[in-house]
KOLRO-63331 format. One record per residue (C-alpha): residue number from 1; y, x, z. Coordinates in steps of 0.1 Angstrom, whole numbers, plus 2048, in hexadecimal, padded with zeros to 3 digits. Layout:
BEGIN
   nr    Y    X    Z
  NUM    Y    X    Z
...
END
This chain:
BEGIN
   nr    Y    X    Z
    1  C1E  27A  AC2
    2  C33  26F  AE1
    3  C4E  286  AEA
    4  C56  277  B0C
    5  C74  290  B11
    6  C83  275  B30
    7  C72  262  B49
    8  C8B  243  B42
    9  C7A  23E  B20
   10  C58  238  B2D
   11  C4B  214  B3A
   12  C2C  21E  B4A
   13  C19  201  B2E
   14  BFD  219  B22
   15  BFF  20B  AFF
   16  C00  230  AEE
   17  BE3  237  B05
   18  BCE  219  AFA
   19  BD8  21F  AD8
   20  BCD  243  ACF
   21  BAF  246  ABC
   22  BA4  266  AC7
   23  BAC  261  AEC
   24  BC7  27C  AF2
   25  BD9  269  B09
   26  BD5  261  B2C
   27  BEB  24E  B48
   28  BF2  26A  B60
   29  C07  260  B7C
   30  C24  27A  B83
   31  C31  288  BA4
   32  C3C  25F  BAE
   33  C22  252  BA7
   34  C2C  23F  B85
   35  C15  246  B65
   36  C1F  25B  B47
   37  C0C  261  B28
   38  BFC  284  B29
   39  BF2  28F  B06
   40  BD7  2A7  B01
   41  BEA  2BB  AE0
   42  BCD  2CE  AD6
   43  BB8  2AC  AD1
   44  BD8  294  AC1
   45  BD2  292  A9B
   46  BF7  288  A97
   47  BF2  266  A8B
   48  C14  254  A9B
   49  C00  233  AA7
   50  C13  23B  ACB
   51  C32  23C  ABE
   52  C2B  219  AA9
   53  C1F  208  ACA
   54  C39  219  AE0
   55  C4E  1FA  AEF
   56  C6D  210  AF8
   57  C6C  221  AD7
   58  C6A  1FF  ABF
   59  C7C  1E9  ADB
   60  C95  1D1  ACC
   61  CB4  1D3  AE1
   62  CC9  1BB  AC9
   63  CB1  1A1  ACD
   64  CC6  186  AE3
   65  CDD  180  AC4
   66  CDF  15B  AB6
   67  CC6  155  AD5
   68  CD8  134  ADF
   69  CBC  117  AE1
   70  CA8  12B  AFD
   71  C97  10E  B15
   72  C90  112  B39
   73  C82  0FE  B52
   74  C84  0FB  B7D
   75  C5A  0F2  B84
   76  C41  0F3  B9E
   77  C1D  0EA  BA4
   78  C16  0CC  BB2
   79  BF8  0DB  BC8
   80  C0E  0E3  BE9
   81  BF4  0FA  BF6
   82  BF1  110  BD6
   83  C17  10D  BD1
   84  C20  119  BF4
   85  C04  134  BEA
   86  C16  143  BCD
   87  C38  153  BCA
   88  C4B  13F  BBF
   89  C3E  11C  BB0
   90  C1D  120  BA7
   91  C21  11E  B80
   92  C0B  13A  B78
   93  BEF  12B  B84
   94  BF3  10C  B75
   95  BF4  11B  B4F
   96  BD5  136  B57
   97  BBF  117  B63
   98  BC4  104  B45
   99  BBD  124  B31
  100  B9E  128  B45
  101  B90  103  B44
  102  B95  106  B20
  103  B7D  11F  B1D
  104  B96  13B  B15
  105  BA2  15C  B2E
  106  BBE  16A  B43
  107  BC8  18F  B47
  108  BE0  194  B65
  109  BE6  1AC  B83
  110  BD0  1A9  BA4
  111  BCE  1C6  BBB
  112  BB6  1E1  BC0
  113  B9B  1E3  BDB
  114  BB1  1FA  BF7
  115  BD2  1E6  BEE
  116  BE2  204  BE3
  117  BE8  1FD  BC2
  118  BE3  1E1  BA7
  119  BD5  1DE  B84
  120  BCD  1C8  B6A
  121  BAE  1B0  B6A
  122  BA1  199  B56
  123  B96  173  B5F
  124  B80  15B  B51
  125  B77  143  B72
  126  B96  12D  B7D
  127  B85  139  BA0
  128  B95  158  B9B
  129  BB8  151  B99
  130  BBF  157  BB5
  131  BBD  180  BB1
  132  BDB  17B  B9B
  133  BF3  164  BAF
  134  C0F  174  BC2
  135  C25  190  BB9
  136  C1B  1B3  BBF
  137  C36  1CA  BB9
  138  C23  1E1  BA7
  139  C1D  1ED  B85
  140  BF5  1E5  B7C
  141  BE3  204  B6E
  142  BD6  1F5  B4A
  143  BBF  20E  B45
  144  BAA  1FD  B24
  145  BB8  1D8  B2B
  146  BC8  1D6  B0B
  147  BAF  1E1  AF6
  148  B97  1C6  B0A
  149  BB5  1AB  B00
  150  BB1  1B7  AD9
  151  B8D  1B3  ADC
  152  B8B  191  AEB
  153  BA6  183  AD4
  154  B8D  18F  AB7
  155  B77  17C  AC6
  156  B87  15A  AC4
  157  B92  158  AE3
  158  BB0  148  AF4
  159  BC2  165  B09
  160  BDC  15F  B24
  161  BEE  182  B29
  162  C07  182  B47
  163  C19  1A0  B4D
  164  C3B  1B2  B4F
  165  C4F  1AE  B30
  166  C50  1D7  B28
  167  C24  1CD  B29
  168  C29  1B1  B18
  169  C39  1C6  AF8
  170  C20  1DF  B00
  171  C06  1CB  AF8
  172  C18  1BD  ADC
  173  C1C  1DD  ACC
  174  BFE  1E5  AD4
  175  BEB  1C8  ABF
  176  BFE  1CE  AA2
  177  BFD  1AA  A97
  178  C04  189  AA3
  179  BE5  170  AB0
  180  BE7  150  AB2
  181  BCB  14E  ACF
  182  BE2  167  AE7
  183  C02  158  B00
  184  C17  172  B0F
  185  C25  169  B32
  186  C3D  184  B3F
  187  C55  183  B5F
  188  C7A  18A  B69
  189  C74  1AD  B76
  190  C85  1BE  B92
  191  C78  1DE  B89
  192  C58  1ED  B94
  193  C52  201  BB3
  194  C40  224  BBA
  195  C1B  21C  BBC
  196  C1C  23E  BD2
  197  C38  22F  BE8
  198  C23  211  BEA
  199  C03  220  BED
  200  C14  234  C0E
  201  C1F  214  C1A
  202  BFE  205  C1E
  203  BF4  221  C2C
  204  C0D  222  C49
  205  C08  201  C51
  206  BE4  20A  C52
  207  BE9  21E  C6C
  208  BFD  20D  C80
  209  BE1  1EE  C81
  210  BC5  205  C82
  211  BB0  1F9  C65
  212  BAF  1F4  C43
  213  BC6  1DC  C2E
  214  BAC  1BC  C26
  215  BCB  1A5  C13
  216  BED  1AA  C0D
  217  C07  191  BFF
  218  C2F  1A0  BFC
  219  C39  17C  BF3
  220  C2D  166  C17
  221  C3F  146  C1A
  222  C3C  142  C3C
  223  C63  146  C44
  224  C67  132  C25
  225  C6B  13B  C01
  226  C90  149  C00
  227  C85  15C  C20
  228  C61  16A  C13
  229  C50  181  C27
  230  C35  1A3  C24
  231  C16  197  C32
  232  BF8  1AF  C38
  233  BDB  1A4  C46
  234  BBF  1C5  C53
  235  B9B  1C3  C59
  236  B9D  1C1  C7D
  237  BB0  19E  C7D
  238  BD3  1AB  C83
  239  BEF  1A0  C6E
  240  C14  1AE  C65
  241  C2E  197  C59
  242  C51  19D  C52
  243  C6B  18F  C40
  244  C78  1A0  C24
  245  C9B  1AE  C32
  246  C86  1C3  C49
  247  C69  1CB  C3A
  248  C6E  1F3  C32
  249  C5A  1F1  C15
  250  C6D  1D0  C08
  251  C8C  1E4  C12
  252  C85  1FD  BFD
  253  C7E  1E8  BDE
  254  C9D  1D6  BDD
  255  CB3  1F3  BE1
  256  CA4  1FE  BC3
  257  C98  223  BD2
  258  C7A  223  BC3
  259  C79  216  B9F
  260  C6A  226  B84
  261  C83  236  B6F
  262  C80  226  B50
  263  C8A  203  B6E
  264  CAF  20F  B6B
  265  CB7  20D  B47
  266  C9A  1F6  B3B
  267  C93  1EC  B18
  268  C8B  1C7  B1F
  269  CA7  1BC  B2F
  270  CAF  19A  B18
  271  CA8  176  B18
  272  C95  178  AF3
  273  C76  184  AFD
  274  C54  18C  AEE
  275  C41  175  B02
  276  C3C  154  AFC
  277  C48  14B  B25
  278  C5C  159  B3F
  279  C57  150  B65
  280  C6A  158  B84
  281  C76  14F  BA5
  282  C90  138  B9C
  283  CAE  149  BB2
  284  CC8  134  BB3
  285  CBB  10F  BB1
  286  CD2  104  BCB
  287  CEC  109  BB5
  288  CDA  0FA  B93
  289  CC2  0E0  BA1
  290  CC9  0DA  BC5
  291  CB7  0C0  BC9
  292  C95  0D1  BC1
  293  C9D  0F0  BDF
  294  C85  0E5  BFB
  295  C7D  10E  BFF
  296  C58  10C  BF7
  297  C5A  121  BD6
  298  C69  112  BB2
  299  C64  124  B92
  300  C7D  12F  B73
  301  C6A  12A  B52
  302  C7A  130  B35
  303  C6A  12A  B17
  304  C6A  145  AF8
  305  C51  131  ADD
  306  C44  113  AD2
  307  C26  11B  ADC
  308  C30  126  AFF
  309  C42  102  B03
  310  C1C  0EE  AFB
  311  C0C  102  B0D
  312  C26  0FB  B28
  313  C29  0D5  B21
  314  BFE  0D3  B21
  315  C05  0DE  B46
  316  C1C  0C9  B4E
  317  C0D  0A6  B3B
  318  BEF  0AE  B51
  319  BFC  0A8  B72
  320  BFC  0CB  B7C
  321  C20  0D3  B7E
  322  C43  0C3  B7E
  323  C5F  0D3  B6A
  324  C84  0C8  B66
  325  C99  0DA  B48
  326  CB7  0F0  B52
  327  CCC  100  B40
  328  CC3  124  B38
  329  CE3  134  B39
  330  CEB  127  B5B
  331  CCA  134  B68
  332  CD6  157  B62
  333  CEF  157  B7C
  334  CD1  15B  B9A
  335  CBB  16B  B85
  336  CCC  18E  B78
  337  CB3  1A1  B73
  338  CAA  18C  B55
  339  CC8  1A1  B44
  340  CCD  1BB  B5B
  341  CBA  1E0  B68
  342  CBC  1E5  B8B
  343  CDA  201  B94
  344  CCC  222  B9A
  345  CD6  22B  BBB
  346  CE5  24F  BC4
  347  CC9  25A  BD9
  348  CAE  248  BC7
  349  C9F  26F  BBD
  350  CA9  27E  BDE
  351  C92  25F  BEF
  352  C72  266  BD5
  353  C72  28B  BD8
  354  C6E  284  C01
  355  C54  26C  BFA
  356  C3B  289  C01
  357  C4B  297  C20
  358  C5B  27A  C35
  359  C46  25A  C45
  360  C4C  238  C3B
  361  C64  232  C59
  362  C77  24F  C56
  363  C7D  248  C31
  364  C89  228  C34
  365  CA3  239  C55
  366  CAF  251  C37
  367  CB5  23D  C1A
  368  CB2  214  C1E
  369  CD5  209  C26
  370  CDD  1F5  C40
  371  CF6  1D9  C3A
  372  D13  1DC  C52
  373  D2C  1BE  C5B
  374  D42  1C8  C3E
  375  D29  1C5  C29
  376  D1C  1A2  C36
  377  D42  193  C32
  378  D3F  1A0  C11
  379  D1E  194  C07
  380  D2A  16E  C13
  381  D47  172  C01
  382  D38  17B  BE0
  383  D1F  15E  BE4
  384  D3B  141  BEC
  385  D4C  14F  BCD
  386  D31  14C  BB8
  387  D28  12C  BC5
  388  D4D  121  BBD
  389  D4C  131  B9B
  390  D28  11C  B92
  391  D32  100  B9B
  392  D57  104  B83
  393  D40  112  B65
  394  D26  0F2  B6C
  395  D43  0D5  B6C
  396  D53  0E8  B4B
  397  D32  0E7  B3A
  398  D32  0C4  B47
  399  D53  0BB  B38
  400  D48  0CA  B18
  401  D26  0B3  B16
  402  D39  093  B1D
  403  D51  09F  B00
  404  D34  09F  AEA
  405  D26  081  AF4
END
């Protein structure tokens, strides 16, 4: 059975959950609100199928050797409104709607009724895309979704599974075989947030408007894309919008005090990954493709599989999307978190144990750091110097392509 001896070691995925024939396990989630598997012993017939689909325990760390011909691409959708509607550049739901018009389904993340925390649904309208667009910076409960994937793809059906890529080898494990029927999509992950910190969050804000959250969207592009905004809208009309630099909940995020443990030291850190595509916010296009930076959203894709680059292409030789090949390597340099955890900050326990006790605005007076002028000079300075150090890495690789020519 799972011996989960450290918090670090667990994803959150639920695959040893969904896995257990006799049901001894269940998603409990601890005093911060992330889930752990609870095992009943007294029920557990000792049968090791949640160690076999345990991603941290059969997670390939060595896998980004000889990993040289990776492909990405800088895209967008070519429907403004839905574009300046998603995150970043609207590629998501360009592949779920082909999916969907071919008769097949999507699984993706859409939030609950109150807002306060998000989970796994399944689509099989193109009407209902829209529940999955936008970033929620949470972790879905998955309660039975994979074992509802596993039954549809017995069924014949074409499955789009987007999710983050510690899910995505979740679910993986968790089938036990490939199927030629099933596309993984997965994301370059920050890390993902207390659902209890968020959860209080919506709360405050709540209060503060005096009525219930009716929509929320962390990734408003009202400001601009580089310059996205939190907006919440309440059932009596009122709205709050703020950027992200002042957000508290945003603030937060980014300082990393409220990642789930296994966030600082995670598994999937690599540019080989399980799925068959990878999207992001493509940080960093001034630098790569300038010319394609007008601040309304652009996607990374990179492409894992054969199968992921069709299924890419089909969107692409339908008019729905425009993509322009970059190099994948020089990608990496706005996007760290493809390789990288998120530094555990010194205070990042101190913070969750006063989650309880402290308000929203007093935890954010404690902990979030506030950038002085010092810090300012220095964050200019970094950024000219990496600018500077681009563009001398770009012209060598330059030098070297004419060579070969």
């Amino acid at each position: 059975m799972i011996q989960l001896e450290r918090k670090e070691d667990c994803c959150g995925c639920s695959a040893c959950e969904q896995s257990c024939p006799v049901s001894c396990i269940r998603m409990i989630p601890d005093e911060e609100g992330f889930l752990y598997p609870e095992i009943d012993k007294n029920t557990c017939i000792c049968c090791g199928l949640c160690e076999r689909v345990c991603p941290v325990i059969n997670s390939d760390v060595n896998s980004d050797e000889s990993y040289d011909n990776a492909i990405a691409f800088a895209a967008w959708n070519i429907d403004e409104n839905l574009r300046l509607s998603s995150s970043s550049g609207g590629i998501f739901s360009a592949l779920a709607e082909k999916i969907l018009k071919e008769g097949g389904i999507v699984f993706g993340v859409t939030y609950a009724d109150d807002f306060k925390s998000a989970r796994h649904i399944v689509c099989d309208s193109v009407t209902d895309i829209g529940k999955l667009r936008g970033s929620k910076y949470l972790q879905s409960d998955k309660q039975d979704i994979f074992s509802l994937v596993k039954e549809a793809l017995k069924q014949g059906q074409t499955v789009l599974f987007s999710g983050t890529p510690c899910e995505i080898e979740g679910l993986k494990h968790f089938l036990q075989k490939p199927y030629d029927n099933l596309f993984y999509v997965d994301i370059i992950c920050h890390g993902t947030p207390s659902p209890k910190l968020w959860a209080k969050y919506v709360s405050f804000r709540e209060s503060l408007a005096g009525a219930r959250t009716v929509n929320t969207f962390p990734r408003h592009k009202k400001y601009g894309w580089k310059r996205y905004s939190t907006l919440m809208v309440f059932s009596n009309k009122v709205e709050y919008l703020e950027t992200f630099d002042k957000d508290l909940f945003m603030q937060m995020f980014l300082q990393d005090l409220c990642l789930r443990p296994a966030c600082y030291e995670c598994k999937f850190k690599k540019l080989k990954r399980e799925s068959d595509l990878t999207l992001a916010d493509f940080w960093g296009c001034d630098q790569v493709v300038p010319e394609l930076d007008d601040d309304k959203g652009l996607s990374l894709v990179i492409v894992h599989s054969e199968r992921g680059r069709r299924l890419l292409q089909d969107v692409n030789r339908n008019g729905q999307v425009k993509l322009v090949e970059v190099d994948a390597q020089q990608v990496l340099v706005g996007n760290p978190c493809m390789l990288y955890s998120s530094k555990r900050p010194e205070r990042r326990d101190e913070f969750m144990n006063n989650l309880d006790r402290l308000k929203i605005p007093e935890l954010a007076k404690a902990y979030v750091r506030q950038l002085t002028l010092v810090d300012k000079v220095k964050r200019i300075v970094k950024c000219v110097a990496k600018r500077i150090l681009n563009k001398q890495v770009i012209d060598q690789l330059m030098k070297i392509r004419h060579r070969l020519i």
